[in-house]
CHARMM-style PDB file with segment names, atoms N, HN, CA, C and O in Angstrom:
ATOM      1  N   UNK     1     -19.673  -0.341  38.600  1.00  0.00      PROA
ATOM      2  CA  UNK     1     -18.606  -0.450  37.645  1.00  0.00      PROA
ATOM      3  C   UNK     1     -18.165  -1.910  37.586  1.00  0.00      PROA
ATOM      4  O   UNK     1     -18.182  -2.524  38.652  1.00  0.00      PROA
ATOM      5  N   UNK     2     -17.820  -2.472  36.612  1.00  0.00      PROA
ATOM      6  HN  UNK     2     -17.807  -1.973  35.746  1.00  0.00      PROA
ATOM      7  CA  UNK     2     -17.447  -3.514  36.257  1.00  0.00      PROA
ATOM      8  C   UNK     2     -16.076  -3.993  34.972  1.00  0.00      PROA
ATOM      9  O   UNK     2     -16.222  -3.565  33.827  1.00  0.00      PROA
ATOM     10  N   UNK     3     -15.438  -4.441  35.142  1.00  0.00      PROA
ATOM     11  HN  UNK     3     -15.319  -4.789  36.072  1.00  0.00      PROA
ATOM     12  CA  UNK     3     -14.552  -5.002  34.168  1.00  0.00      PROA
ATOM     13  C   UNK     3     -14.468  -6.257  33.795  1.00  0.00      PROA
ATOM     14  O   UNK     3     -14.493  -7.197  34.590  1.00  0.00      PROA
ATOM     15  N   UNK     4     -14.340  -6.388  32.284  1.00  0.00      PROA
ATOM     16  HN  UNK     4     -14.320  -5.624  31.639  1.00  0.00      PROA
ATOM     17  CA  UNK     4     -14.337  -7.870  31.227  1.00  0.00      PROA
ATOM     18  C   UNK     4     -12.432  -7.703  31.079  1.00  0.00      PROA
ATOM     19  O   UNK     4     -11.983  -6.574  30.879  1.00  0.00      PROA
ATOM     20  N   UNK     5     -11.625  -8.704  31.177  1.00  0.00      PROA
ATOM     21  HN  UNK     5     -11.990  -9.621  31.339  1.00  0.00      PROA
ATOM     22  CA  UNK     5     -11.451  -8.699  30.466  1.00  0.00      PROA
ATOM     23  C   UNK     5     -10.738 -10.102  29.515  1.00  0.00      PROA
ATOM     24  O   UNK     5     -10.764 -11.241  29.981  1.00  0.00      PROA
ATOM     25  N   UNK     6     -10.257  -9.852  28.437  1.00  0.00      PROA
ATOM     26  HN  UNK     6     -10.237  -8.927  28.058  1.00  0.00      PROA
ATOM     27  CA  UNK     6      -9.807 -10.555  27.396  1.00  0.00      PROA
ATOM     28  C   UNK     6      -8.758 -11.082  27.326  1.00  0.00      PROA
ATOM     29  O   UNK     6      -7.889 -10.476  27.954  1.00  0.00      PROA
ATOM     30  N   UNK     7      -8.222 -12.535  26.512  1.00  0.00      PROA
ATOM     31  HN  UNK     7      -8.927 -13.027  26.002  1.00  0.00      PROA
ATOM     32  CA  UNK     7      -6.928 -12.767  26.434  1.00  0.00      PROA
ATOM     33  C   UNK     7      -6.553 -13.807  25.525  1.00  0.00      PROA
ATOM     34  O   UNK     7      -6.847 -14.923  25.955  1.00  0.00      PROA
ATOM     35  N   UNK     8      -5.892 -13.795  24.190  1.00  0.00      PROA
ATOM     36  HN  UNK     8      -5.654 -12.889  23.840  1.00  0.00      PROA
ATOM     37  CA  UNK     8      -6.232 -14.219  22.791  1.00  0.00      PROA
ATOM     38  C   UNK     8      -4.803 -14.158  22.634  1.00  0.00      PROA
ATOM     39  O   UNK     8      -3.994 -13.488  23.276  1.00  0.00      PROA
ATOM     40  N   UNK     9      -4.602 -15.008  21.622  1.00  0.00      PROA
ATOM     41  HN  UNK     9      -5.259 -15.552  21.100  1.00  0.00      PROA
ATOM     42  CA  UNK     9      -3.311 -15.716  21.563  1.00  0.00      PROA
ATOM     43  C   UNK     9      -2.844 -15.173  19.529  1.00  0.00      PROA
ATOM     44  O   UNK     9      -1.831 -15.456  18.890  1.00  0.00      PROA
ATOM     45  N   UNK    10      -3.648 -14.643  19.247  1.00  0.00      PROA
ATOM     46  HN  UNK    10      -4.470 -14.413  19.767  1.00  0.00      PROA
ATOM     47  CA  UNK    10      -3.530 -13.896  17.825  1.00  0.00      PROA
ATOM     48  C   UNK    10      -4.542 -12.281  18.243  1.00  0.00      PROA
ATOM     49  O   UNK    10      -5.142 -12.148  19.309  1.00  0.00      PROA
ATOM     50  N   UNK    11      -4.523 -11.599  17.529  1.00  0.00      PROA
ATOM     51  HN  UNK    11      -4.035 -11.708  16.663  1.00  0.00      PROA
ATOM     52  CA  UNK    11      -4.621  -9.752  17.316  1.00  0.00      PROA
ATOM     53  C   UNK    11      -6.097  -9.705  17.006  1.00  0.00      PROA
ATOM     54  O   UNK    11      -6.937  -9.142  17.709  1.00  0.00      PROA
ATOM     55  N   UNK    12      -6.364 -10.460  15.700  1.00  0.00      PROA
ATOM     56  HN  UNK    12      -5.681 -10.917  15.130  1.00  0.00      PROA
ATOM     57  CA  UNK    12      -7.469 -10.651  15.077  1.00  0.00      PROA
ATOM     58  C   UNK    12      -8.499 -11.230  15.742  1.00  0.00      PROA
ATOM     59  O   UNK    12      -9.598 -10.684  15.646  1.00  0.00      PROA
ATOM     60  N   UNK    13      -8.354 -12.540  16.612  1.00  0.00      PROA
ATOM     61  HN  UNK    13      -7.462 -12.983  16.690  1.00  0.00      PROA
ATOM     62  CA  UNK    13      -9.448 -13.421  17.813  1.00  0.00      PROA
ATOM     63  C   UNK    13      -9.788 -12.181  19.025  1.00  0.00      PROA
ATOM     64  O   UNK    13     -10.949 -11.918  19.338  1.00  0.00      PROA
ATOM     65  N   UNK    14      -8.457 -11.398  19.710  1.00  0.00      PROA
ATOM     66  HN  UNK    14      -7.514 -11.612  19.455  1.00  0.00      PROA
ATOM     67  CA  UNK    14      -9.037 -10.443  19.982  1.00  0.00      PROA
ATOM     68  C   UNK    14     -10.111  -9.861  20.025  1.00  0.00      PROA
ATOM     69  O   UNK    14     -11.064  -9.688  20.785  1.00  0.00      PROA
ATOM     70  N   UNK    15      -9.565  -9.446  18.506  1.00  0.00      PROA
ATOM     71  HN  UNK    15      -8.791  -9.586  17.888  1.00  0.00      PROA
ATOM     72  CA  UNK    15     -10.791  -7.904  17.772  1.00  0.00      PROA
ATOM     73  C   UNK    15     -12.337  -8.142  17.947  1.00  0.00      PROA
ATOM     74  O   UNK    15     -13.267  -7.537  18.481  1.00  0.00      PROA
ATOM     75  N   UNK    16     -12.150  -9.447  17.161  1.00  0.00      PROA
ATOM     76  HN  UNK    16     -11.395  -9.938  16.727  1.00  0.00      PROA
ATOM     77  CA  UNK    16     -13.401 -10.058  17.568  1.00  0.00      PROA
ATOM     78  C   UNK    16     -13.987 -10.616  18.403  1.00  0.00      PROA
ATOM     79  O   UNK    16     -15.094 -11.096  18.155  1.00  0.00      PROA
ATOM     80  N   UNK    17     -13.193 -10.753  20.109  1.00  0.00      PROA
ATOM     81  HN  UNK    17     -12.295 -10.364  20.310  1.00  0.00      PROA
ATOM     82  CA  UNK    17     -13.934 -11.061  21.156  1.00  0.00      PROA
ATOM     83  C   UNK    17     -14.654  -9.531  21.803  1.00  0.00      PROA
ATOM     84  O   UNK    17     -15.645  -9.359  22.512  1.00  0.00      PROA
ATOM     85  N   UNK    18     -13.814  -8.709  21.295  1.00  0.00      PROA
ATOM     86  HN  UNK    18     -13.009  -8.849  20.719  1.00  0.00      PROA
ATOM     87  CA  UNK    18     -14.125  -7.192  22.094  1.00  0.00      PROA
ATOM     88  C   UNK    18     -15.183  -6.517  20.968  1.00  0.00      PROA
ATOM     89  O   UNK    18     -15.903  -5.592  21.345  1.00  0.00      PROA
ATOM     90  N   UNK    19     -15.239  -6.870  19.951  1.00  0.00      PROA
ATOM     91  HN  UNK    19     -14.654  -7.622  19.645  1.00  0.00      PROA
ATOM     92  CA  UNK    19     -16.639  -6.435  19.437  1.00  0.00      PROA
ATOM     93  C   UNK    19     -17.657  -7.258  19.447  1.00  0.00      PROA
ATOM     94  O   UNK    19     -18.654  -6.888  18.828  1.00  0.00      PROA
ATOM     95  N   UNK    20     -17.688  -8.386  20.036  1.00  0.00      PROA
ATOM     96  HN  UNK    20     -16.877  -8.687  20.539  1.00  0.00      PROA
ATOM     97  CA  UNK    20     -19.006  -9.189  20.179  1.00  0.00      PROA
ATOM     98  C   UNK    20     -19.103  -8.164  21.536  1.00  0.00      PROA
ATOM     99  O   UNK    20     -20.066  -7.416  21.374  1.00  0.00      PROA
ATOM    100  N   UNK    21     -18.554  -7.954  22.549  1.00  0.00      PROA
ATOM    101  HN  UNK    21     -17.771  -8.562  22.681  1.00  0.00      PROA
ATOM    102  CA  UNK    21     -18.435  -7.470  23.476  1.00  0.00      PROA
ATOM    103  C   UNK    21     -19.337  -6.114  23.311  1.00  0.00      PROA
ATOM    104  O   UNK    21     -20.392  -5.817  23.871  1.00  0.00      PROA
ATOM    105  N   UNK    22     -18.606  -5.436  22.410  1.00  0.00      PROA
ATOM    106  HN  UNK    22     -17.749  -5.677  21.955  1.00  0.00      PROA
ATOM    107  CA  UNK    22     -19.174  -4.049  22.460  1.00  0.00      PROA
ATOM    108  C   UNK    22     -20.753  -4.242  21.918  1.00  0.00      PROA
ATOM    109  O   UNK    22     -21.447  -3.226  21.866  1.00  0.00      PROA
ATOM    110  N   UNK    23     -21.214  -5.271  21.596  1.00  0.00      PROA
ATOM    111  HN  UNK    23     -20.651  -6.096  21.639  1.00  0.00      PROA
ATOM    112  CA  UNK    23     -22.168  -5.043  20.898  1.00  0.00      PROA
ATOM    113  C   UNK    23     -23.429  -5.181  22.021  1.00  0.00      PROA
ATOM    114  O   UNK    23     -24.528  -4.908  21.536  1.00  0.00      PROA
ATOM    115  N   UNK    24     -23.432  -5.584  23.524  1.00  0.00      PROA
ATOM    116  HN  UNK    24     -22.539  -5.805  23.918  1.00  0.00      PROA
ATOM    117  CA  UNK    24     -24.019  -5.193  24.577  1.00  0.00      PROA
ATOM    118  C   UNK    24     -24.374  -3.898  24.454  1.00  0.00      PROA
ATOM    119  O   UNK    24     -23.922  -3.344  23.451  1.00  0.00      PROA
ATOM    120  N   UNK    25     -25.066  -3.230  25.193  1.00  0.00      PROA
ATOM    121  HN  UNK    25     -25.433  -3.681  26.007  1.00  0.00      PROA
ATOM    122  CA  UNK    25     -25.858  -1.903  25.533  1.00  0.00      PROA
ATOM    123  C   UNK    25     -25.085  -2.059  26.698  1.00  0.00      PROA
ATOM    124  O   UNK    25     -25.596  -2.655  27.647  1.00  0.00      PROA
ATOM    125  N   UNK    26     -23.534  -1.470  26.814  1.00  0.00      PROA
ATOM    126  HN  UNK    26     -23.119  -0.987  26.043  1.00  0.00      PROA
ATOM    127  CA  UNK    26     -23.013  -0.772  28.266  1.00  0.00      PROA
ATOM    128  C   UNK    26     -22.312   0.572  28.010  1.00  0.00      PROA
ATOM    129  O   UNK    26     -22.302   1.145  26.921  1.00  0.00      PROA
ATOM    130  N   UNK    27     -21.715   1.018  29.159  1.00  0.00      PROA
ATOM    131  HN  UNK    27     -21.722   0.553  30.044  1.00  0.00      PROA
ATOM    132  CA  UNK    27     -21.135   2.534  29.092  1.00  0.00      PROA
ATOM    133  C   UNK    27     -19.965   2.332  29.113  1.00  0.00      PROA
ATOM    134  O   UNK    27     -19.432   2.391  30.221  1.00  0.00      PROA
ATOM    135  N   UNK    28     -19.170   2.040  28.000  1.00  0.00      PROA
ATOM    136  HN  UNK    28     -19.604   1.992  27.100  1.00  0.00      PROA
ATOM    137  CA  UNK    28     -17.798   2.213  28.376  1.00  0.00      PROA
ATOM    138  C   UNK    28     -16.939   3.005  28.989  1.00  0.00      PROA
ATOM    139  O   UNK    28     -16.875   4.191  28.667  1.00  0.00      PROA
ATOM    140  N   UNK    29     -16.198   2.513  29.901  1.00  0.00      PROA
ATOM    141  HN  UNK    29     -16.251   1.549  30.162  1.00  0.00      PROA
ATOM    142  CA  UNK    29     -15.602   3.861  30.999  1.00  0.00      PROA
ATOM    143  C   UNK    29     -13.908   4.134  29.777  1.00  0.00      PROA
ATOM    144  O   UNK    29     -13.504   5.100  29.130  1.00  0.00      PROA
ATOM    145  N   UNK    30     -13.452   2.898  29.966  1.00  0.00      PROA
ATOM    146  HN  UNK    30     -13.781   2.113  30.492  1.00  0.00      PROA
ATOM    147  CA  UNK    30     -11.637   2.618  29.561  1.00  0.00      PROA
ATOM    148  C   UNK    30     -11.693   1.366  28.956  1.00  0.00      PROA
ATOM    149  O   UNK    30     -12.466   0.422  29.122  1.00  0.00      PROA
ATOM    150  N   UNK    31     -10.665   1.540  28.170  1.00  0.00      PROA
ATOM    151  HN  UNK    31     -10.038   2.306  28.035  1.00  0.00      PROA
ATOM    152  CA  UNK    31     -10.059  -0.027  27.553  1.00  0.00      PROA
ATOM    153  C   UNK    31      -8.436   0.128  27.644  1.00  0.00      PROA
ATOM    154  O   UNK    31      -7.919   1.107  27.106  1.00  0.00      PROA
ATOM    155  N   UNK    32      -7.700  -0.756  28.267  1.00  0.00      PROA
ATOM    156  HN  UNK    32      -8.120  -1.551  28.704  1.00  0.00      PROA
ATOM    157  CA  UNK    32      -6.838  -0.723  28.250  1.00  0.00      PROA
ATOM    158  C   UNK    32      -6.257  -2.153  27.478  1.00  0.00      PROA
ATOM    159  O   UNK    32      -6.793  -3.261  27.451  1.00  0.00      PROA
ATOM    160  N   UNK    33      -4.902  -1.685  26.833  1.00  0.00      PROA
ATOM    161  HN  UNK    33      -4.467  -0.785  26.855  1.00  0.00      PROA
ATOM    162  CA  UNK    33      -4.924  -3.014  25.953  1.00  0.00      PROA
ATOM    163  C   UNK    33      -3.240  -3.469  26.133  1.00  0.00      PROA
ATOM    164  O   UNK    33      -2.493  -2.539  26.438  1.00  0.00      PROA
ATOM    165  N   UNK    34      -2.625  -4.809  25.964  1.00  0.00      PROA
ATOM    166  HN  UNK    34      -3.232  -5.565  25.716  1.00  0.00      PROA
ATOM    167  CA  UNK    34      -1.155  -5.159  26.324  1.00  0.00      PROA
ATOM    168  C   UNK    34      -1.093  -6.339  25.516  1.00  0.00      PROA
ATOM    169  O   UNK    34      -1.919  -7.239  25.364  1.00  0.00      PROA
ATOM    170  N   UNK    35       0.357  -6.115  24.895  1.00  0.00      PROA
ATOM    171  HN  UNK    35       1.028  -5.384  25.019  1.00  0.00      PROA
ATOM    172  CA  UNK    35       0.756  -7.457  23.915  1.00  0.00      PROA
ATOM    173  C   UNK    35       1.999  -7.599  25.072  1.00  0.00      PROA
ATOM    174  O   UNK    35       2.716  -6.682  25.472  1.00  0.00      PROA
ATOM    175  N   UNK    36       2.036  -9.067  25.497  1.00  0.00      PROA
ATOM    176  HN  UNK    36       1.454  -9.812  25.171  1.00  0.00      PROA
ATOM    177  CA  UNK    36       3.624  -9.432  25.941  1.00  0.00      PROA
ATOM    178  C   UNK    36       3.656 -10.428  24.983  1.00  0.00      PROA
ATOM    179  O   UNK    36       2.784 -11.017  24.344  1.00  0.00      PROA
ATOM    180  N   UNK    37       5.315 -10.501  25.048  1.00  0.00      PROA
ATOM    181  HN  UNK    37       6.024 -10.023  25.567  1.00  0.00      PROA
ATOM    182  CA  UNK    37       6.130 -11.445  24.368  1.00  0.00      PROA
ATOM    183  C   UNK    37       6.708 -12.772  25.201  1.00  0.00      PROA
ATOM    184  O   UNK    37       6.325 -12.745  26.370  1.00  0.00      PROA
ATOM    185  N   UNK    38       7.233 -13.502  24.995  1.00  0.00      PROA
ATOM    186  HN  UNK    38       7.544 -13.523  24.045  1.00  0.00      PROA
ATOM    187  CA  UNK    38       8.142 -14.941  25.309  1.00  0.00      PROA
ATOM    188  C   UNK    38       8.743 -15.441  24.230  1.00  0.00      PROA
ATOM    189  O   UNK    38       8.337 -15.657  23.088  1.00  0.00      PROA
ATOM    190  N   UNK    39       9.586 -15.567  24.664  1.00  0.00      PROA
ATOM    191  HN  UNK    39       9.916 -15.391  25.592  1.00  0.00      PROA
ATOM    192  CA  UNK    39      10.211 -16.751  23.926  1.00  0.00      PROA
ATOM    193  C   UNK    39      10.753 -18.214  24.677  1.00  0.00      PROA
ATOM    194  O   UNK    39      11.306 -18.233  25.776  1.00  0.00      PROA
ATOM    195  N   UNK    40      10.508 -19.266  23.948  1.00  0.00      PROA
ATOM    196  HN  UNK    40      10.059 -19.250  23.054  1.00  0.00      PROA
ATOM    197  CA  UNK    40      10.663 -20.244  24.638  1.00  0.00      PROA
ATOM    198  C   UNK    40      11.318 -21.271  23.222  1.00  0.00      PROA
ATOM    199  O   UNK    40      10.787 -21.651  22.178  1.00  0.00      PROA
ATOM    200  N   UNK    41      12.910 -21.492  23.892  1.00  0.00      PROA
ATOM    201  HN  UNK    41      13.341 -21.183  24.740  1.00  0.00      PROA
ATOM    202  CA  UNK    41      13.595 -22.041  22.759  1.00  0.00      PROA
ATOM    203  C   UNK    41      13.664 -21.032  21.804  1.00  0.00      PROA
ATOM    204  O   UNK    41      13.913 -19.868  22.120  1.00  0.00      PROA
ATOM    205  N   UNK    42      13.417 -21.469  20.404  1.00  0.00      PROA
ATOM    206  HN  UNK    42      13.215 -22.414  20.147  1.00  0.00      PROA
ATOM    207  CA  UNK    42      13.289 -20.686  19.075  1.00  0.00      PROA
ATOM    208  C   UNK    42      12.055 -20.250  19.124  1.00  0.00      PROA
ATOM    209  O   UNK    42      11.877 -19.274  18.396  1.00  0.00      PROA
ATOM    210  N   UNK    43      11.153 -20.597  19.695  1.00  0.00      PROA
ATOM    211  HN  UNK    43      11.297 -21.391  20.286  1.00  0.00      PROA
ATOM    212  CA  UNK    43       9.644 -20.213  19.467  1.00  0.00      PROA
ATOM    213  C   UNK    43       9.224 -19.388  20.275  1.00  0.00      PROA
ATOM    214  O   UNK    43       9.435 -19.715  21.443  1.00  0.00      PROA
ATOM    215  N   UNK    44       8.579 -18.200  20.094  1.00  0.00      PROA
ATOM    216  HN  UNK    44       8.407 -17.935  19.146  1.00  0.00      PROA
ATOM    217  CA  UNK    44       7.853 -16.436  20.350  1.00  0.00      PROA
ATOM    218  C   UNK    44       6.217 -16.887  20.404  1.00  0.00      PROA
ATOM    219  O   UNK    44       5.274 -17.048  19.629  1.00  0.00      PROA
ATOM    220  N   UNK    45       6.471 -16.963  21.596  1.00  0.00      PROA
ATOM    221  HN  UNK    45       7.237 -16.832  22.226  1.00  0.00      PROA
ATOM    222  CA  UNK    45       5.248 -16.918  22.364  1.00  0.00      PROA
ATOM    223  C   UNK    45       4.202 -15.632  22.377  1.00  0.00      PROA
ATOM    224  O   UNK    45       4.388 -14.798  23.264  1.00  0.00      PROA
ATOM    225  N   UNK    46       3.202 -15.442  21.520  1.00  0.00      PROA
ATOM    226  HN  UNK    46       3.052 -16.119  20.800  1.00  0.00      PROA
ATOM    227  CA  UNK    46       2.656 -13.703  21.926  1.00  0.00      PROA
ATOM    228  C   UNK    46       0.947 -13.897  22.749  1.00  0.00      PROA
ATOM    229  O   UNK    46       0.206 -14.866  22.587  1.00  0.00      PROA
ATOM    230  N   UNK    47       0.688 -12.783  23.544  1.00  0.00      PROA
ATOM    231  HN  UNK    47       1.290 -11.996  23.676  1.00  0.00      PROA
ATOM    232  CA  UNK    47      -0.315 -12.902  24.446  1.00  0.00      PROA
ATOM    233  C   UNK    47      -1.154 -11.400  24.336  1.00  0.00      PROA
ATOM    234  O   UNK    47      -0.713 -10.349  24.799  1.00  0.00      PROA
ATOM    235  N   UNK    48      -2.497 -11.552  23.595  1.00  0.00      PROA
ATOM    236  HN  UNK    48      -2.855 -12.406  23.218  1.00  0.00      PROA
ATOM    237  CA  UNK    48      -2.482 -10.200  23.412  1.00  0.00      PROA
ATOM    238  C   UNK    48      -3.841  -9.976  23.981  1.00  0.00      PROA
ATOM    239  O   UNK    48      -4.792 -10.694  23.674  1.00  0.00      PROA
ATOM    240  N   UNK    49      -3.942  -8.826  24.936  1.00  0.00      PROA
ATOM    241  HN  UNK    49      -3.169  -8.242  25.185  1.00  0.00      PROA
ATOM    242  CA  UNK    49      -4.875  -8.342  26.006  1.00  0.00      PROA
ATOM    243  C   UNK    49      -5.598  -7.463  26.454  1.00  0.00      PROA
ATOM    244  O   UNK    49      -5.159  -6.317  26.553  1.00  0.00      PROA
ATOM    245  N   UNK    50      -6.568  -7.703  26.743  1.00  0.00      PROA
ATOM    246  HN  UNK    50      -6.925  -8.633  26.663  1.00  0.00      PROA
ATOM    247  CA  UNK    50      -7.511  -5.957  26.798  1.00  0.00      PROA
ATOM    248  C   UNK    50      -8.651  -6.440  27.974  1.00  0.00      PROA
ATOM    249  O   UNK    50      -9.218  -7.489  28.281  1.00  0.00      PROA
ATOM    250  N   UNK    51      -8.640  -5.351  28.332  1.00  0.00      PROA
ATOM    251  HN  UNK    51      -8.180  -4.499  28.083  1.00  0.00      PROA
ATOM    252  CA  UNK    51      -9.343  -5.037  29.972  1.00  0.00      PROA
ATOM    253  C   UNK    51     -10.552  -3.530  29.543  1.00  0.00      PROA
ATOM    254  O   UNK    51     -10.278  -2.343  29.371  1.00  0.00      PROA
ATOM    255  N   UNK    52     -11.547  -4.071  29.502  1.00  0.00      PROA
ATOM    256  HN  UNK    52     -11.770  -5.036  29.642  1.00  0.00      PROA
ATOM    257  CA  UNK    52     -12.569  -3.136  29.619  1.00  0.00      PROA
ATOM    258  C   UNK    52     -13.314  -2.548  31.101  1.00  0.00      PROA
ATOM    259  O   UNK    52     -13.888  -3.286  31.902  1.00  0.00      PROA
ATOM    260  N   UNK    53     -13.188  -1.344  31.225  1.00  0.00      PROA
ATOM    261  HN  UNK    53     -12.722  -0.745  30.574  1.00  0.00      PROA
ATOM    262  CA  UNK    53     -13.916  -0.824  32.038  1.00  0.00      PROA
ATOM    263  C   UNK    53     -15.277  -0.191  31.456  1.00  0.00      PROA
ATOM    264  O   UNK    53     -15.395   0.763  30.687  1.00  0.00      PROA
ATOM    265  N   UNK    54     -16.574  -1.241  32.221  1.00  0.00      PROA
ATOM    266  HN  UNK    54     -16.479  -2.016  32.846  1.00  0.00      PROA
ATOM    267  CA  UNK    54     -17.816  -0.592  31.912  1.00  0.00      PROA
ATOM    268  C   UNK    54     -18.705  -0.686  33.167  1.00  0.00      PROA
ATOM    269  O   UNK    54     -18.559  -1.253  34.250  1.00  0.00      PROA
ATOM    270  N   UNK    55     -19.991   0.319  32.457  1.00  0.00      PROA
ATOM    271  HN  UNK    55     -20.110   0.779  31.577  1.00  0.00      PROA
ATOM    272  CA  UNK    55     -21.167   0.294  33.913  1.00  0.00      PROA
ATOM    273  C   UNK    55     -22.410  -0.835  33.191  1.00  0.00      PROA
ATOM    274  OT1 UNK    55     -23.411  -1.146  33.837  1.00  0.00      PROA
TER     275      UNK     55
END
């Protein structure tokens, strides 16, 4: 068992790191996925994340 995972600073760079991803020949077990927030000053920091479990 093994886990990738990801961490992209927009939704969309994401999407598309985890489907270049999927496009390997593995067994996906889980994907678990997490947006946190910040703010720093006026400015909203977002961090958006996904953890694959595969064999």
């Amino acid at each position: 068992m093994k886990v990738r995972v990801f961490d992209e600073e927009c939704e969309k760079d994401l999407e598309n790191s985890i489907n270049d991803f999927l496009l390997k020949d593995i067994d996906i077990i889980d994907i678990k996925y997490q947006v946190a927030i910040a703010i720093n000053g006026e400015e909203q920091l977002y961090c958006f994340s996904a953890m694959i479990i595969y064999h």
